[in-house]
N, C-alpha and C positions, 0 to 999 in steps of 0.2 A: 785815350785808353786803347789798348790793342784788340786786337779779338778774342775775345773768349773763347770761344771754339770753331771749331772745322769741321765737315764732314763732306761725302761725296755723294751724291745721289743723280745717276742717270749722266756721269760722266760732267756733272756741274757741280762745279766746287761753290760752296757756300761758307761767309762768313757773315757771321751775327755779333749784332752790338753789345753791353750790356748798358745800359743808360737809367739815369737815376729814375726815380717811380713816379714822380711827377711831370716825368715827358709822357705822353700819349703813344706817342709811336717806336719800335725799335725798328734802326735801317739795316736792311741786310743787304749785301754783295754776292752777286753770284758770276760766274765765268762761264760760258761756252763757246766751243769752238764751232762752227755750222760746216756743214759740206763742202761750199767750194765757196771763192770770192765774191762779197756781196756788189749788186747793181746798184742798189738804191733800201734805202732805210725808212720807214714811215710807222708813225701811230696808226693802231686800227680800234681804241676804243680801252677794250681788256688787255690788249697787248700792242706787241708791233710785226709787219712785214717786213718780210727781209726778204729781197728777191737775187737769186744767186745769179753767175754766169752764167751756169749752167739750162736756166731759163726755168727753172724751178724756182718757186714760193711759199714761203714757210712763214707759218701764224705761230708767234711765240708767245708764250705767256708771258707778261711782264713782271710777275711775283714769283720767279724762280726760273724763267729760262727754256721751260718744257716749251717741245714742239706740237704742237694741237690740234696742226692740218696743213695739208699739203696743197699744191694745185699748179700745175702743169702749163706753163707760158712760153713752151721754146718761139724762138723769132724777136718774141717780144723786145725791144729796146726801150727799158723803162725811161721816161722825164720824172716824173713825182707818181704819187697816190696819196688821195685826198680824201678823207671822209664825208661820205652824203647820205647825213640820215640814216638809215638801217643797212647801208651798202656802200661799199669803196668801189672809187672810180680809178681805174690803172689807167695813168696818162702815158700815150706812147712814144717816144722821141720823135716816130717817124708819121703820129698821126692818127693814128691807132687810138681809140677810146673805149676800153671795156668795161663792165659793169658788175663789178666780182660780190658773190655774199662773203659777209665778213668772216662766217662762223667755220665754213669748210673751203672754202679760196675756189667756191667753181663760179666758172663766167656766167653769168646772165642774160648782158648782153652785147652787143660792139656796137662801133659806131667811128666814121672817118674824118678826123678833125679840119684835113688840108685839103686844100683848093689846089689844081694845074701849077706850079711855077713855086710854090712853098716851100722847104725846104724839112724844116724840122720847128717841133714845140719845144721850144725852150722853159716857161713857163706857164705855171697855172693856178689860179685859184679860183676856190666857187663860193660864189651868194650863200649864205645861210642858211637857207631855205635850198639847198639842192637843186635851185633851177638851172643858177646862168652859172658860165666859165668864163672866167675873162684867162686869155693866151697871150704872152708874146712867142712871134711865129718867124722865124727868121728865111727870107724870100730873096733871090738874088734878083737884081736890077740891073740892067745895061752891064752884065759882067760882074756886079760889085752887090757884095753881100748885106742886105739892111734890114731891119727889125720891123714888124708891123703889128698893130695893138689888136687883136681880135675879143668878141664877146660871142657866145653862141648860147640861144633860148635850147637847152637840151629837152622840155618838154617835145618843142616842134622840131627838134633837131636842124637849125638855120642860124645863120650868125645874122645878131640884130646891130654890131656895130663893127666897123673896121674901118682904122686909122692908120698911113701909111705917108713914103718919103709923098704920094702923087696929093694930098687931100689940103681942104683948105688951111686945116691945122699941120701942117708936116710933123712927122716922125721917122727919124731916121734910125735910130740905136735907143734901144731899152736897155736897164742896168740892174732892175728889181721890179716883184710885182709881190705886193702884199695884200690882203684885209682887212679892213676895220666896219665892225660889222654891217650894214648895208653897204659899204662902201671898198674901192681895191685905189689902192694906190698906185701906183708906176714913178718909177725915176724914168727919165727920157730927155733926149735931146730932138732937136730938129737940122740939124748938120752933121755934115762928115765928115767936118774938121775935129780930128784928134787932140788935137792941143785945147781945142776948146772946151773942152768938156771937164776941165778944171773949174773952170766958171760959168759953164753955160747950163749945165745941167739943171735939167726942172723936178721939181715935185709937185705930182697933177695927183685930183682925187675926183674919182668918177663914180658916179650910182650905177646899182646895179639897176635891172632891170627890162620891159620891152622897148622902152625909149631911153639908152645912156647918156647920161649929162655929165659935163664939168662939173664938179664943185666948185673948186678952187684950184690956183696955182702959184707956184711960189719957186723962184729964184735960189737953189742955193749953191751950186758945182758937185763938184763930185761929191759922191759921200762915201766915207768909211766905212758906216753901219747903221744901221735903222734899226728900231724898236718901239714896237708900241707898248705904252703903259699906260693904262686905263682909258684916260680920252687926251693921250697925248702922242705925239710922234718924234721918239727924240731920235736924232744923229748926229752923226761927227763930219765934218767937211774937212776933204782932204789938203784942200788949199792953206790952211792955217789952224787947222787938230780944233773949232769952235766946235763947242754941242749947243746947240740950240733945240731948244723943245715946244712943238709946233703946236697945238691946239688941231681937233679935229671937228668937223671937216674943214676948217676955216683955215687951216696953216697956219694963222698968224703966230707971230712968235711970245711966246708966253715968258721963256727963259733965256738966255744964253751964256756960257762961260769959254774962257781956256780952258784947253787942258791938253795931257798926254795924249801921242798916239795910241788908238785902242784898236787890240787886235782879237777880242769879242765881247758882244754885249747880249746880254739873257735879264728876261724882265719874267718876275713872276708875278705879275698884273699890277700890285703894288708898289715897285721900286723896279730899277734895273740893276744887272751886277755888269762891271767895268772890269774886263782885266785889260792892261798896258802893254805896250810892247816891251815895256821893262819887267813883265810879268807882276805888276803891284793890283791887288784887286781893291776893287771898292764900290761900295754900294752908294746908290744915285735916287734920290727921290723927283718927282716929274718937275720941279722945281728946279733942280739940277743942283739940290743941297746934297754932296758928296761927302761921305766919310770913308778912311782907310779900313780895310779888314788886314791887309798884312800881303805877304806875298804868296804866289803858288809858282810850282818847279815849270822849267821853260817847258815850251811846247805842250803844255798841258792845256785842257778844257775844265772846264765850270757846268755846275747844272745847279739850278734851283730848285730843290721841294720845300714839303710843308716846313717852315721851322729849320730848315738845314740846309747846306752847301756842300755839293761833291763836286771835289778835285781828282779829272781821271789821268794820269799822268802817265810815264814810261814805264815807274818799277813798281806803281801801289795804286789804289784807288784809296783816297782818305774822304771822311765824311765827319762834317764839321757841324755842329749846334751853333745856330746864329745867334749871336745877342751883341753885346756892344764892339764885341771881338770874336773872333772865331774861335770856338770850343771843343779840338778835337773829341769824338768819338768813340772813331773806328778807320784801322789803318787796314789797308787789305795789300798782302802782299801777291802781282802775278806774274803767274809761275811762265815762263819761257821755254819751250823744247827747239825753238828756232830765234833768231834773230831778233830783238826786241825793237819795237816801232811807236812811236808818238799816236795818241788818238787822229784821228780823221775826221770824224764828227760827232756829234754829241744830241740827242734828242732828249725833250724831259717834260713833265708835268707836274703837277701839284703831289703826288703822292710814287713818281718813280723816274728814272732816267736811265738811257742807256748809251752807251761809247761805241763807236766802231772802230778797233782798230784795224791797220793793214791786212788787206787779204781777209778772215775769217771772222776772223776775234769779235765775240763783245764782250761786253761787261758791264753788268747791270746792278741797280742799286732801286730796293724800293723800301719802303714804309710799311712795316706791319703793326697793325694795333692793336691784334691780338694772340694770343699766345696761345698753343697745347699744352694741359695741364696734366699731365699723366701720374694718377694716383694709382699705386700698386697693395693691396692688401695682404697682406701674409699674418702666419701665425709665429708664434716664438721660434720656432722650426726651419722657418721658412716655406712652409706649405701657403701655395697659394687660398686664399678663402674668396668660395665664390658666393654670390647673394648677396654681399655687403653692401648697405645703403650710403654712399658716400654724397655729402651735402659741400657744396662750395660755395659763399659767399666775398664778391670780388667788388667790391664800388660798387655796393647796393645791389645789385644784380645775383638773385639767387638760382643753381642748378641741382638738381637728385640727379642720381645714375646709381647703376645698382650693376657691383662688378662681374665680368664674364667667369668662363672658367679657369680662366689662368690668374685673376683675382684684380682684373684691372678695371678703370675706369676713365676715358679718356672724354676732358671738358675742351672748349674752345670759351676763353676765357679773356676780359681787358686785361690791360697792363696794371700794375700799379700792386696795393697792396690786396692778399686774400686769408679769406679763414676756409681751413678745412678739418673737417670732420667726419670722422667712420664710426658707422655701426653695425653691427652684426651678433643674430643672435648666439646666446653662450660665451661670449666674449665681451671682456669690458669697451668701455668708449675711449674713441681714440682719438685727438682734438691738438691743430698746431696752425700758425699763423705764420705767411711766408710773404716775400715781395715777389709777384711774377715780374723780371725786367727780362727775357730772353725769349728768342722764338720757341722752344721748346723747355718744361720745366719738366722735373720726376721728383714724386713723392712718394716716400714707402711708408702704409702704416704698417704697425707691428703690433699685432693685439694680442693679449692676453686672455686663457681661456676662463671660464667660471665654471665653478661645480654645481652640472645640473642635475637633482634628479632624474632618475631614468625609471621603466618598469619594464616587463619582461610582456609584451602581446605574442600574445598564438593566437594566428589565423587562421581559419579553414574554410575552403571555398569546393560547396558539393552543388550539387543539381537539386532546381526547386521542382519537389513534390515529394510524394509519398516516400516511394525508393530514397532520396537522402543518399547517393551515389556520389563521392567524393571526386574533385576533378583535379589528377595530376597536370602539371604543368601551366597553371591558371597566369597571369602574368600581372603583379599588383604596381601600382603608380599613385605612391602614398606622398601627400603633402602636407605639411606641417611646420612645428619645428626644426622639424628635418625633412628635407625631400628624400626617400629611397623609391628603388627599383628593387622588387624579390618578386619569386617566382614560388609556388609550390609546388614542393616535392613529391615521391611516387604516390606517397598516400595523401595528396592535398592539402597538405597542410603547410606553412610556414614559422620560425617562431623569431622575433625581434627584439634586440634591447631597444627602448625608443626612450627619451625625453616626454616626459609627463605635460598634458597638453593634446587640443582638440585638432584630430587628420579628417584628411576627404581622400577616401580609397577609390581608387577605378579599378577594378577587376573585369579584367578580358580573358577568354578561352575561344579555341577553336567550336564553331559549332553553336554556340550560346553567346546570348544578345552582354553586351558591357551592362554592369551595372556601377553607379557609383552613389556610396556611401559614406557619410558622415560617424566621425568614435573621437570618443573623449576616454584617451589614457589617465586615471587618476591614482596608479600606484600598485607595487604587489605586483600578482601576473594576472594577466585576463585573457580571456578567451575571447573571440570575436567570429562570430560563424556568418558569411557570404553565400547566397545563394543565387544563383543563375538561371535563370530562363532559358531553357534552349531556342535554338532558332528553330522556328517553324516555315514552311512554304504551303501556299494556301494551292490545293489541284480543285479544278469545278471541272465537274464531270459534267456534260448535258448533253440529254439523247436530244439530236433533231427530228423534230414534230411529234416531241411527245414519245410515250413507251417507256418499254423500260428494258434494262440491260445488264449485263453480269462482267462485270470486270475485276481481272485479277491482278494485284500490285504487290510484287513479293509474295508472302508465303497468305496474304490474307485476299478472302474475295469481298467485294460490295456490288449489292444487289442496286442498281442506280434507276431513279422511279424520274421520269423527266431531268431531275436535277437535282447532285448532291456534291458539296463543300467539304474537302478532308484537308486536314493540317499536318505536315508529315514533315520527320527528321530530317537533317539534313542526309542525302546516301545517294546509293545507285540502285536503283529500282525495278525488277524486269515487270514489265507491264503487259498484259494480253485482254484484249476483250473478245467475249467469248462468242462465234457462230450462235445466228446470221450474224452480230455486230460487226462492226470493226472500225476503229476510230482513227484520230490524223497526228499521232507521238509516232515515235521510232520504239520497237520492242525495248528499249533500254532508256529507263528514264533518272534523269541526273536532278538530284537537288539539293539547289548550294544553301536554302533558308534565308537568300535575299530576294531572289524570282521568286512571282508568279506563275502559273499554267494554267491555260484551259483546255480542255478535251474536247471534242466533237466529236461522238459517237453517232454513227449512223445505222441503220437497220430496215431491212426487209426490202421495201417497194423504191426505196430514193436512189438506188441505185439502175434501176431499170427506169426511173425519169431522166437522168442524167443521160444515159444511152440516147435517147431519142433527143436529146437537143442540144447536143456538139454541133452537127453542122451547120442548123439556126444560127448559134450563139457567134459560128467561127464568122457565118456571113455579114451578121449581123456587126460584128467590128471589122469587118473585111469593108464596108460601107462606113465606119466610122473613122476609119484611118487612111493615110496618104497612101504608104505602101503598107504590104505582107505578103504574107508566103506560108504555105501548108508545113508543117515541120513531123517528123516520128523521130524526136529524139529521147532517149533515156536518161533523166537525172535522178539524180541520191541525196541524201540528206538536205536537204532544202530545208534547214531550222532559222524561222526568221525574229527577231525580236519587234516587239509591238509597243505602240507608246503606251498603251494599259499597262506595262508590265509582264504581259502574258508570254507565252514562245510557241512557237505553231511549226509544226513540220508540215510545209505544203506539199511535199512530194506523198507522205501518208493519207492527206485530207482530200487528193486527188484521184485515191482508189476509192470515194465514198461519194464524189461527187465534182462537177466540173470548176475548176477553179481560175479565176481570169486576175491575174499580178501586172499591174499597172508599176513601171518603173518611170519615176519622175524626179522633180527638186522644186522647192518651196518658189523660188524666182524666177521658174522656167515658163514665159507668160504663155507657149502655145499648148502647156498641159491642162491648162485650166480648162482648154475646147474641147477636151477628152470627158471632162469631169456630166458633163449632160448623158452621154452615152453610159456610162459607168452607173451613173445614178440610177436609170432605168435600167440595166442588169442586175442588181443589189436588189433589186425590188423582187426581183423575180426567186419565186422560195427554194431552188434547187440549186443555185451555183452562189462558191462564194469568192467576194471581192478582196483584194489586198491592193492597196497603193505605197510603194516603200520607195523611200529614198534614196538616191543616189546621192547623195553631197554630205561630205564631209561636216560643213559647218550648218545640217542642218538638223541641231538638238531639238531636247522633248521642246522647248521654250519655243520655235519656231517650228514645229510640226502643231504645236496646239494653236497655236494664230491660226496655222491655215486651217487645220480642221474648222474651227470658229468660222472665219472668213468665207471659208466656200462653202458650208454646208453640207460636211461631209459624212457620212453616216455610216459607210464599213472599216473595217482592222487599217489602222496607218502605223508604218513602221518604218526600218531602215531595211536595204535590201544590201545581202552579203557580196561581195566582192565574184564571188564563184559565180552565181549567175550570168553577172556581166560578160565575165572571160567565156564560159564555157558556149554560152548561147549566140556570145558575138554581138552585143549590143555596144552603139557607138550615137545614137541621137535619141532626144527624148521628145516627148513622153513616146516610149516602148509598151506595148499590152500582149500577153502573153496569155493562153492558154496550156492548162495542165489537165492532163486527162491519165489515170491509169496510170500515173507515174511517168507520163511522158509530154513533154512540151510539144501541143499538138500545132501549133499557129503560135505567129509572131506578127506582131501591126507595129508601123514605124508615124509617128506624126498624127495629127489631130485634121480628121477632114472637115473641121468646123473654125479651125484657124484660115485654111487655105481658103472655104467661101466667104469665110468674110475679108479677106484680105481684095479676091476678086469680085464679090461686092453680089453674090451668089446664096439662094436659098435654098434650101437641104430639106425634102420633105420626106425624104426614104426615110428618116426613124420610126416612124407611127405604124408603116404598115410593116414595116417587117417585126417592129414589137407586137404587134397585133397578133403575127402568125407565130412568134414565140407563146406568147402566153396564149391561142388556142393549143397548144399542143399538149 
């Protein structure tokens, strides 16, 4: 069968099978051309490496050809790359051993495979277990070029065997080095007669391991090609075209026949496939019971997956279903903008393979066994419907999705046969049964609408309380039958045709808290009235130590007796407390009805206590800190937010009384040595403490641990960016004095980190707090 369809995505041409519904998998073909000339081709697991001239390496996916990482190897002269475990190993021609992640191609780690006098790695494979490497290593002798068997423990990085022309077993020329799992095989000779190697050549099997052994050995000449198939080792000996099929690790010979010269052999664990130099293919059981499949075009390559055989050839890639005979598919024809070239090699697995041709090219072929189901819903019209509940039942296997707004639903889905069905409300049910056989399938339902009753809702959304004050432009997010979006107009209200049946309204307004509400539409027209809570922000007023006070906020005053709670609009507010008072806001107070605020009002005598214990207090952390320095500078607006919620202007709370701003971070461990010093100022009733953050990542969730953790007991908050810049702070913990609207003193460091670091005890707190609080 030809291919169904074509498409192009990301400059890779794609053909898809369409194969009957009782196959599992459909094969697809894709083409890319890669950047420059490939070195070397290897599996890496999800996909393959492909390492260019250019000494760039590129991780392809094997299910369509995308490139999915890069990684940068100029110098390098690839030999192979091997999988080990969670990491590929880039063997280097010249000896070179790096250690690449599979997922993004960076190195990990290197390592030098060759000894003085080596020449280059010709071969490699590794143990199962990712310990040993067994190499053949090709090393010149007396002028003359000869082959030497190497193993190297890569745990201890040391070679634990090497076998050469000097040892008691000689080895002069290797020809192959393969694995059978604990086990590597080598063809080898022990001379350097050429002619002889017609009949002399061996087949050795060696353990892996810290001590490598023989297993066995065996006599056969040259060989054509090797292949293991389960627990067998078949080849072809080139002296007389025999296959003989060895038995592992024992060699001995299980099978033997005639047969044609063969110029490739691919086993997919179960069988081998045989093509001839006549190009006849045919499949080999470890028995060496052969049957014809038929023929494939000269110069072409073979690949075994699940269930199929790909022929990648000069003008097509064809993909055949195995059974007693070859079953075309899927013929892929590729496209040429330069001179058309025979494959070069061919790499493959149980579920994909890919071709190398000349120079760039590949050409890939894998197995998908599942399909995108793209279900589209529309109305008679063509209007997409969105919300539609679409159900797909595929080989037992059930999905719901519910389509977006353009009316689709898209499943990942087996092959074979499926049922689908759409529902949506107002519209009848829409039900069809399809065979998914292709990578991609599209279904359009087309529903039909139903006559629903409807009713006519007016809505009105005013403000709760007495007034009953209607609110333009309220914004409603009604669910239902119908989902809409309306809004109320100048005078608040809104009016709706709706489908009869129970909504849940959300109603939001500037200013006033959401409310949401439950209505059941049952006919005729109704009225439906919403009412809204404004937002309120809580202000506490409190005089310090007692009294009482007169403050004015807007057009109205309160008489404040120690402490009083007002709940206010949200607005702009001028605020004044009235002589002697005077409290720590800015004359202009903002509120958005999500904050908090507290007030500090202070009066009479606390300000003539503050006068008299600045220079205590500056001494007094001038002793608690590494450095500082006397400051008169002027700052403004200092509004800091506080984990309570609250907002404090320190530059106003510091015309009423002395205020000491510790800037630190939750991790910063020589702030903690500050925190004893700080605790004993906080105590003292006339100055007040602030500790505010510096760091970004340090939310209410990690300000309240530490509050917990250290036992901290004044305002903690985040400290504004202005500070930092204007004051010139640059290490922490930083302690600041505020006096009068001016940052009097600055302390750098904690002088209780430095004596315990020098192993030093500190007895000046007690006396100088002593002479604080006699004052």
């Amino acid at each position: 069968m030809r291919a169904s369809w074509f498409f192009l995505v990301s400059f890779i041409l794609i053909a898809v099978a369409e194969v009957a519904v009782s196959s599992p998998y459909v094969p697809v073909v894709y083409q890319r051309d890669l950047p420059a000339d490939v070195q070397v081709l290897a599996y890496s697991g999800a996909g393959y490496v492909a390492c260019l001239s250019t000494g760039e390496c590129l991780l392809v996916n094997a299910s369509g050809g995308e490139i999915t990482a890069r990684g940068n190897f100029l110098g390098m002269s690839f030999s192979q790359i091997l999988r080990a475990g969670s990491s590929l190993l880039f063997v280097g021609s010249f000896g070179n051993l790096l250690t690449v992640n599979p997922t993004n191609l960076s190195q990990v780690a290197s390592f030098n495979l060759l000894l003085q006098g080596e020449i280059e790695v010709t071969r490699a494979v590794l143990s199962s277990d990712g310990r040993y490497l067994a190499l053949t290593v090709r090393h010149r002798v007396q002028g003359y070029t000869q082959d030497k068997l190497v193993v190297v423990d890569l745990a201890r990085r040391v070679r634990v065997f090497e076998r050469d022309y000097s040892s008691s077993d000689p080895l002069v020329y290797a020809f192959s080095l393969d694995r059978w799992e604990e086990f590597f095989i080598v063809e080898d000779i022990n001379t350097s007669c050429h002619i002889c190697q017609l009949t002399d050549n061996m087949i050795e099997v060696y353990s892996f391991g810290p001590q490598v052994q023989k297993v066995a050995r065996r006599q056969t000449g040259l060989t054509r090609f090797k292949v293991i198939v389960g627990n067998y080792l078949l080849l072809q000996r080139a002296e007389d075209n025999t296959l003989l099929a060895l038995s592992l690790p024992s060699l001995e010979v299980s099978s033997s026949a005639k047969f044609q010269p063969v110029r490739q052999a691919v086993s997919d664990g179960n069988q081998v496939f045989l093509v001839t130099e006549r190009d006849e293919l045919f499949a080999c059981s470890p028995n060496l019971d052969c049957r014809s499949l038929g023929t494939v075009p000269p110069r072409s390559l073979v690949a075994a997956l699940s269930g199929y055989i790909v022929v990648f050839s000069i003008p097509q890639v064809q993909v055949y279903m195995l059974r007693a005979k070859l079953e075309p598919v899927l013929t892929y024809e590729i496209s040429w903008s330069f001179p058309p070239s025979p494959p070069s090699m061919v790499l493959g697995d149980a579920n994909s393979a890919v071709a190398l041709y000349p120079g760039r090219r590949i050409l890939g072929v894998f197995l998908a066994s599942t399909a995108k189901l793209l279900v589209r819903t529309v109305e008679e019209s063509g209007k997409p419907i969105a919300n539609a509940t679409v159900t797909v039942l595929c080989r037992g296997v059930s999905a719901t999705k519910v389509t977006g707004p353009d009316g689709y639903a898209v499943f990942e889905v087996p092959l074979g046969g499926c049922a689908v069905k759409v529902e949506a409300q107002y519209f009848s049910e829409w039900s069809t049964e399809l065979d998914v056989n292709g990578l991609y399938v599209n279904v359009t339902a087309v529903l039909k609408k139903k006559e629903v009753p409807t009713a006519t809702l007016l809505i009105v959304v005013e403000e709760d309380g007495d007034s009953a004050v209607r609110i333009p432009g309220a914004a409603l997010d009604i669910k239902g039958p119908v989902n809409l979006n309306a809004a109320t107009n100048a005078s608040g209200a809104v009016r709706l045709r709706v489908p009869l049946g129970s909504y849940t309204i959300e109603a939001t307004a500037p200013g006033y808290l959401t409310l949401r509400q439950n209505l059941t539409v049952t006919g005729g027209n109704q009225s439906f009235v919403i009412r809204l809570k404004p937002k309120l922000s809580t202000l506490t007023l409190t005089v310090a130590g007692g009294g009482s006070a007169v403050v004015r906020i807007g057009e109205r005053e309160y008489r404040v007796n120690q402490s009083e709670v007002l709940h206010l609009r949200p607005g702009e507010y001028t605020l004044r407390v009235l002589p002697p008072c005077r409290a720590n806001v800015t004359p202009t107070l903002v509120l958005d009805g999500e904050r908090n605020f507290s007030l500090i009002i202070e009066c009479g005598s606390l300000a003539s206590e503050k006068a008299v214990s600045i220079g205590s207090l500056t001494r007094f952390l001038r002793e608690s800190t590494i450095s500082s320095e006397s400051l008169n500078t002027s700052v403004e607006g200092l509004i800091v937010d506080l984990l309570n919620g609250s907002r404090v202007d320190l530059v106003s709370l510091s015309y009423g009384r002395a205020v000491v701003v510790e800037l630190f971070y939750t991790q910063c461990s020589g702030c903690k040595y500050l925190l004893p010093a700080l605790r004993q100022i906080a105590a003292w009733g006339n100055v007040s403490v602030f500790s505010l953050t510096v760091s970004r990542i340090d939310d209410a969730r990690a300000l309240s641990y530490y509050v917990r953790e250290n036992n901290v007991t004044w305002p903690v908050g985040w400290a504004p960016s202005s500070i930092r810049d204007f004051i010139g702070v640059a290490s922490y913990p930083t302690v600041l004095v505020l006096s009068e609207g001016r940052v009097v003193f600055k302390g750098v460091g904690a002088r209780g980190e430095l004596n315990a670091t020098l192993g030093l005890a500190n007895n000046s707190y007690s006396s100088i707090l002593i002479e604080l609080l006699s004052r």
